[in-house]
N, C-alpha and C positions, 0 to 999 in steps of 0.2 A: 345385338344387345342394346337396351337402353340406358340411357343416363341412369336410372331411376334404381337399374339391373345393377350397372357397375358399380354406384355407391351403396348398394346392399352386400355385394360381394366382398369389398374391400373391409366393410364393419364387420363382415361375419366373420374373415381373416384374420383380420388384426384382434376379433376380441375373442378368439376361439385360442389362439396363439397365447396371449396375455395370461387367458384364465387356465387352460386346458394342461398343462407339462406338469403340474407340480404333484399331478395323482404319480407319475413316472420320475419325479427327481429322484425322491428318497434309494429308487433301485439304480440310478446314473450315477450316483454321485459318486465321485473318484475319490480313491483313497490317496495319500500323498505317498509316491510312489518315488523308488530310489531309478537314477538314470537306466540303472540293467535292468529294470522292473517294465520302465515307459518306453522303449526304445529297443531293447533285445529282442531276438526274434523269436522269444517267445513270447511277445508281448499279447494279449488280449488285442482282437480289432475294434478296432473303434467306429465312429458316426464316419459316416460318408460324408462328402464335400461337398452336398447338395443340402437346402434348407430350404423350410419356409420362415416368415419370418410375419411381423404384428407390430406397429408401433404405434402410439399417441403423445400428442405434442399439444406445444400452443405456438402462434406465430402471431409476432410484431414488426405491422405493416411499414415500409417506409411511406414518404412524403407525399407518392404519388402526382399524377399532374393530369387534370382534367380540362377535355377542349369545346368547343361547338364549332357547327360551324354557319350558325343563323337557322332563321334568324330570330328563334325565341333565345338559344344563347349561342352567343357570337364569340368567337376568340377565347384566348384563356380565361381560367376560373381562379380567383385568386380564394387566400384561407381556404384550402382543403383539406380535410381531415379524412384518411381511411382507417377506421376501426380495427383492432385486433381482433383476432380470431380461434377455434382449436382446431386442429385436425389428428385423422387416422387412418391408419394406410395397411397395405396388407403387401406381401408380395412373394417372390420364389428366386431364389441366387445360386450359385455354385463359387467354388474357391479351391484355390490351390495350397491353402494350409495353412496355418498363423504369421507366415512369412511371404505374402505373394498375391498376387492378383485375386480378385474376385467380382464376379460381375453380377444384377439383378436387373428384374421387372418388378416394378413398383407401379401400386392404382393408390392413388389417393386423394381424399376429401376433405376440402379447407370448406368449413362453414359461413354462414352472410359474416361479412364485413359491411360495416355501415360506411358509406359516404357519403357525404357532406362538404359543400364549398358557395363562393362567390361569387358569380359573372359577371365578368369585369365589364361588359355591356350589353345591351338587348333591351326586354322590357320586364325582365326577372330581376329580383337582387339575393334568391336563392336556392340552391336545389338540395336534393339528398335524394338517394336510393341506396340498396346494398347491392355485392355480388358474392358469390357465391364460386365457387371452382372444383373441378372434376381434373385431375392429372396422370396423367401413364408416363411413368420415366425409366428409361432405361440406367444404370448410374452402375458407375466403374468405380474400384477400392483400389489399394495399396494398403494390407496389412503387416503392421512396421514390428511384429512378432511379438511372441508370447513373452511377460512378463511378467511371473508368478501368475500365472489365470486371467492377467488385463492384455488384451491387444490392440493399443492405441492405430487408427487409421486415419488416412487423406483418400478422397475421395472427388467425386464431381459427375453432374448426370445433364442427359438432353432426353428434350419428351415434346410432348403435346398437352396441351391444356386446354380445356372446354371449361369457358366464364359466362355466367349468366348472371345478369344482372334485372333486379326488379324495375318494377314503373319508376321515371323518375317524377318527382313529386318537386314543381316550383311554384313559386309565389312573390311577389302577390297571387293572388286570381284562383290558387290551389290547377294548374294547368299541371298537365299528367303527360310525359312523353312515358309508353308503356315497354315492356321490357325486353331483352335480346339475348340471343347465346351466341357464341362466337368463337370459335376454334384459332389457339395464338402458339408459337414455338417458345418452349420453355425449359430454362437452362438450371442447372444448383451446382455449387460447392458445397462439400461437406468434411467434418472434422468430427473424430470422437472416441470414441475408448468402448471393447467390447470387454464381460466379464464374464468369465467361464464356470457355472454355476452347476452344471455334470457335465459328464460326458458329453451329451447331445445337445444340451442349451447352454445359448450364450446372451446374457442382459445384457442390451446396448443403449448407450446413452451416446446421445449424438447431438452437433449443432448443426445447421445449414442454412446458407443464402441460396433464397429460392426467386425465382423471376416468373413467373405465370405470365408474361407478356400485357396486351389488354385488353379491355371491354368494350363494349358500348351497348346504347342503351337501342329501341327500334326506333324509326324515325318520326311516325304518326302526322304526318302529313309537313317535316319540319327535318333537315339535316341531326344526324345521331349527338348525341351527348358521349365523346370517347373518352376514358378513362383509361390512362397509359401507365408502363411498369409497375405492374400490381410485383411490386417487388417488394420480400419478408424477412426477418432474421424468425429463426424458427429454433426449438428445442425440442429435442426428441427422447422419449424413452419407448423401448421393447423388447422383444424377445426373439432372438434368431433359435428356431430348433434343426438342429441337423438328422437326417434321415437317411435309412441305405446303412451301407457299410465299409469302410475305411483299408478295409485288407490288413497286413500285419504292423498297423504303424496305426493310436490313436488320435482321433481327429475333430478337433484343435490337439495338440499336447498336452497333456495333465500337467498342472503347475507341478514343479520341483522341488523340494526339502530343500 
């Protein structure tokens, strides 16, 4: 599979998920149901513990720290600026109920961020290029249970991240060191509240610190221009839909009267 493959798959995920349930809410939608209604055994089955899911965000970059190592630029790069960005992700989970464990694969795509800084020596007094990111994360929950349809979680995930970054552009002189991809280990925290919108879907609004590891740029006849802790506070919104079949217990539980 290509780069090119993966971030087509993860847009088509996330925006198929997004747009696609609401032809099927109006028949999910749960009636407010008395405890012997939700829970008895003669309860209706519900969604299964498996889901796919679609989310879109936007993510603001931290400080970042950009190096050389000669000799067009040498040592750190002071005033650096990494540009915010949006991203969209797609992926597929399982879970043990609105109280417990749940685990996912997650692919997702953070758009160019512009960068921008100083060289603190060499024969440049400027650079700039963007990067771009390709992510697969694996990411572990703890849902802290259903509260009237909201199921507040904690979270945290580990993956791999493919960064590519364009030419970089310095100057004086307009000299062009051209551009790299580079595979880095990349970690997140995450916090957020799911709400229970039928049966089978659940709107998730989410925060996370994400760490994409770093970059660099190619070398074109001159040591790389690296660009370290492409690290982001990021917000999230989506759609988890649950699929399959639940057995005689519904799944999430319908909020309560």
């Amino acid at each position: 599979m290509t780069r090119a493959d993966a971030t087509r798959i993860a847009a088509m995920i996330a925006t198929g998920l997004l747009l696609a349930p609401g032809a099927g809410r109006a028949a999910d939608l749960p009636h407010i149901a008395s405890m012997k209604d939700t829970f008895g055994p003669g309860a209706a089955a519900g969604a299964g513990p498996c889901y796919l899911r679609g989310d879109a965000g936007y993510s603001w970059a931290g400080d970042g720290d950009v190096t050389g190592a000669g000799p067009i630029v040498t040592g750190a790069v002071t005033n650096v600026s990494i540009g915010d960005t949006w991203l969209i992700e797609g992926g597929i989970g399982c879970g043990s109920g609105s109280r417990g464990l749940r685990g996912e694969f997650v692919l997702g795509y953070h758009g160019d961020r512009d960068v921008d800084g100083t060289p603190a020596s060499g024969p440049v007094t400027a650079l700039a290029t963007s990067v771009d990111s390709l992510a697969l994360m694996v990411n572990g929950y703890y849902d802290l249970g259903n509260f009237r349809g909201f199921v507040p979680y904690l979270g945290a995930g580990l993956g791999i991240a493919w960064n590519s970054t364009d030419d970089v552009t310095l100057t004086p002189g307009g000299v062009r060191l051209g551009g790299d991809s580079d595979s880095s280990f990349a970690w997140a925290l995450m916090a957020g509240v799911g709400y229970q919108v039928s049966e089978r879907a659940i709107l998730d609004l989410g925060y996370r610190y994400i760490d994409l590891g770093e970059a660099a740029s190619g070398a074109g006849g001159a040591a790389p221009v690296r660009i370290h802790d492409l690290a982001a506070h990021e917000i999230k919104v989506g759609l988890r839909y649950h699929f399959g079949s639940g057995g005689h217990a519904p799944y999430p539980p319908r909020p309560l009267k």
